[in-house]
C-alpha positions as CSV (number, residue, x, y, z in Angstrom):
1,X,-105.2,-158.9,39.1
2,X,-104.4,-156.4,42.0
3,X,-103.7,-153.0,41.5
4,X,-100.0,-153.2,42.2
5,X,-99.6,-156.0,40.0
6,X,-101.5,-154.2,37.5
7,X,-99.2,-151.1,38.0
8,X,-96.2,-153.1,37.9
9,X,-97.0,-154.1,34.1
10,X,-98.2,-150.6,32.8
11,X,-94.5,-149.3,34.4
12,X,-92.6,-152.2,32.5
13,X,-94.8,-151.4,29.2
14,X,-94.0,-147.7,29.1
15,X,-90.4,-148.7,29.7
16,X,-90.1,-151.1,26.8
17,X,-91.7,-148.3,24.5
18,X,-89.3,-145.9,25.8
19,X,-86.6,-147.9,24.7
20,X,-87.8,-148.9,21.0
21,X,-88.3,-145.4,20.9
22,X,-84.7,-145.0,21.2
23,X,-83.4,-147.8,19.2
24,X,-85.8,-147.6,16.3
25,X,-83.5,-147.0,13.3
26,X,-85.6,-144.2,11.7
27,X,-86.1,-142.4,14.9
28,X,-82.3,-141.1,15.0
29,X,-81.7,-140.5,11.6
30,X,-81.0,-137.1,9.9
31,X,-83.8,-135.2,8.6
32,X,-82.3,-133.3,5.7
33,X,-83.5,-133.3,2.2
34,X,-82.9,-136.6,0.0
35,X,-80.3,-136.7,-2.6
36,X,-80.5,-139.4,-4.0
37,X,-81.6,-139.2,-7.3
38,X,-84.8,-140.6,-8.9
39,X,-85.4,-143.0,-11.5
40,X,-89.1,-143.1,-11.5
41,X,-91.0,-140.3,-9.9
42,X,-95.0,-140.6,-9.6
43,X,-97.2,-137.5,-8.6
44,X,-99.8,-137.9,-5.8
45,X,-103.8,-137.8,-6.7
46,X,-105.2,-135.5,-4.6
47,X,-108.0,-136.6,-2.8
48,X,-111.5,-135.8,-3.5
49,X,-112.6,-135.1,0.2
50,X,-109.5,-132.8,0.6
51,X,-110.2,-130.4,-2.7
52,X,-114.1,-130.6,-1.6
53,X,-112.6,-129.4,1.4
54,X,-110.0,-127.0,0.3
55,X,-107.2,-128.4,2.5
56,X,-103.8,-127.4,1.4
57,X,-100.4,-127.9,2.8
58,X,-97.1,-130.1,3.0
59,X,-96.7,-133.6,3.7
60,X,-93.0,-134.3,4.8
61,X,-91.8,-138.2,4.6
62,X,-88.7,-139.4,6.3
63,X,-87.2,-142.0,3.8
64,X,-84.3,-144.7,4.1
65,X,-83.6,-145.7,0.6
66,X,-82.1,-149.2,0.0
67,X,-78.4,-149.5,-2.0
68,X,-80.5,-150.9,-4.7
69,X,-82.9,-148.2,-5.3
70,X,-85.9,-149.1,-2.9
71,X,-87.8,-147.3,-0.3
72,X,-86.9,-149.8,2.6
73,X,-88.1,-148.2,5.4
74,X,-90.8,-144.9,5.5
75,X,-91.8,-142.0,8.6
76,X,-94.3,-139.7,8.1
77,X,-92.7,-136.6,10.0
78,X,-95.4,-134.0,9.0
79,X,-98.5,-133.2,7.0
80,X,-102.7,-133.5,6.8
81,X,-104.1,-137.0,7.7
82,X,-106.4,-136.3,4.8
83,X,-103.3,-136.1,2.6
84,X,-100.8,-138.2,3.7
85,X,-102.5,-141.4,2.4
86,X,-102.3,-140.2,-1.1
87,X,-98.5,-139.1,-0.5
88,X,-97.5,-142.4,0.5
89,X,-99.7,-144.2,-2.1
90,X,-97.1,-142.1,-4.8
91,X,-94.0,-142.7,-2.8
92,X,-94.5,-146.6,-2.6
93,X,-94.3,-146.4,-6.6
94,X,-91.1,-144.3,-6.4
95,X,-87.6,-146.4,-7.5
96,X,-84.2,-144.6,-7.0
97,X,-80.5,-145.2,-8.4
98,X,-78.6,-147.6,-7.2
99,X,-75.9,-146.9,-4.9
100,X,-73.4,-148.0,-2.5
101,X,-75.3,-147.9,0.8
102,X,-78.5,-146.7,2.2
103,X,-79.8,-143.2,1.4
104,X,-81.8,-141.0,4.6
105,X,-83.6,-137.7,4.0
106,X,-87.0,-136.0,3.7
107,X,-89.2,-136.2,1.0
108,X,-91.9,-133.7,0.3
109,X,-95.6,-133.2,-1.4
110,X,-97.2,-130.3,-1.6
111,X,-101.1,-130.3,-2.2
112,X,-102.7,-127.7,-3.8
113,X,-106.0,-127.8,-5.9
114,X,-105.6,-126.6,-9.6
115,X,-107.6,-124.0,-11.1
């Protein structure tokens, strides 16, 4: 493949991720905090490498919540790597009251070890 040819495709690749950027559904949605309220609510473990560790801090989820009460579509907008897995292991258990249409907002877990 020649270099032009080979630039050509990289160019038309960036464009097409430019453009799902733009159109993904979660990508323009508001980021404010979630109303909806919760049925069932389940607390994140925190993870043993993190508390060995002594990592704190926030882990902030943008959520689209279905008219029947489940998650149906999930960002992570903010947090630890080391922590994120364990808040989105709690949020996938997480059920919400019905409604009429989707729900948006930001869901957040704060990690800090217990004395």
């Amino acid at each position: 493949m020649s270099f032009q040819k080979l630039r050509r495709w990289a160019g038309t690749g960036l464009l097409l991720l430019a453009v799902a950027a733009v159109f993904h559904p979660v990508a323009t949605l508001a980021q404010g905090e979630l109303t909806r309220k919760t049925k069932i609510k389940v607390a994140p473990a925190y993870p043993p490498l993190a508390r060995r560790m002594n990592i704190t801090g926030t882990v902030k989820v943008l959520v689209v919540v279905s008219p029947n009460g489940n998650l149906k579509d999930t960002k992570v907008v903010g947090g630890n790597p080391l922590l994120v897995n364990a808040a989105m292991d709690a949020l996938k258990k997480w059920k919400f009251e019905a409604a009429d249409s989707d729900s948006t907002g930001t869901v957040e877990f704060k990690f800090q070890p217990q004395d």
